[in-house]
N, C-alpha and C positions, 0 to 999 in steps of 0.2 A: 657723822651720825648724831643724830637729836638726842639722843640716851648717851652718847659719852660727853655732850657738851652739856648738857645738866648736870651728871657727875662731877663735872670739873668746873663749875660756875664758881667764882668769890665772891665773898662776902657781898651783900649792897652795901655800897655806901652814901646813894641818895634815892631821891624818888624814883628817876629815873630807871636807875638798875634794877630797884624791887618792882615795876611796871614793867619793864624786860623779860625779867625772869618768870614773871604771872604770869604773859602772854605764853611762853615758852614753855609753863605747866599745863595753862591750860589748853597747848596742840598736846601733849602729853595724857591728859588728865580722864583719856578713854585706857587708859592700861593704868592707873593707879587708884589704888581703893582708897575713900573718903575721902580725898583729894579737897575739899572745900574744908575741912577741919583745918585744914594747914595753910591754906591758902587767905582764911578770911582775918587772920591778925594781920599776914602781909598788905592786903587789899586796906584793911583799913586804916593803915596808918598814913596811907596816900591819901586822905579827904581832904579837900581843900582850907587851906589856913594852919592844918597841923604844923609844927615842926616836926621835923625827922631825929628822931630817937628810937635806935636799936636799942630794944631788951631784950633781957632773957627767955621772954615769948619767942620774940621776932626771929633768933637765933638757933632757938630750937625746931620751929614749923619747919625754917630753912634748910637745917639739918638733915630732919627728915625727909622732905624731899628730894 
């Protein structure tokens, strides 16, 4: 089930898993409200040339979701 494996998703710990887990809210993101509030700290820190640094932004949206 799609709703117990988002509940149980860990932490990202690179690009790759925070783009996992987007794709995975956003088949999700028709049953949850505001959905793009939370979604676009994650989305953004994937731009090209960033390094990957989780903050305590990143950590909370994640939460939430």
């Amino acid at each position: 089930d799609t709703l117990e494996e988002a509940a149980q998703w860990r932490m990202p710990r690179n690009f790759n898993d925070v783009q996992r887990f987007n794709g995975m809210i956003q088949y999700l993101s028709q049953f949850l409200k505001d959905v793009t509030v939370y979604t676009a700290p994650l989305s953004s820190m994937c731009k090209n040339g960033k390094e990957f640094v989780w903050s305590d932004l990143q950590e909370k949206c994640f939460t939430e979701l």
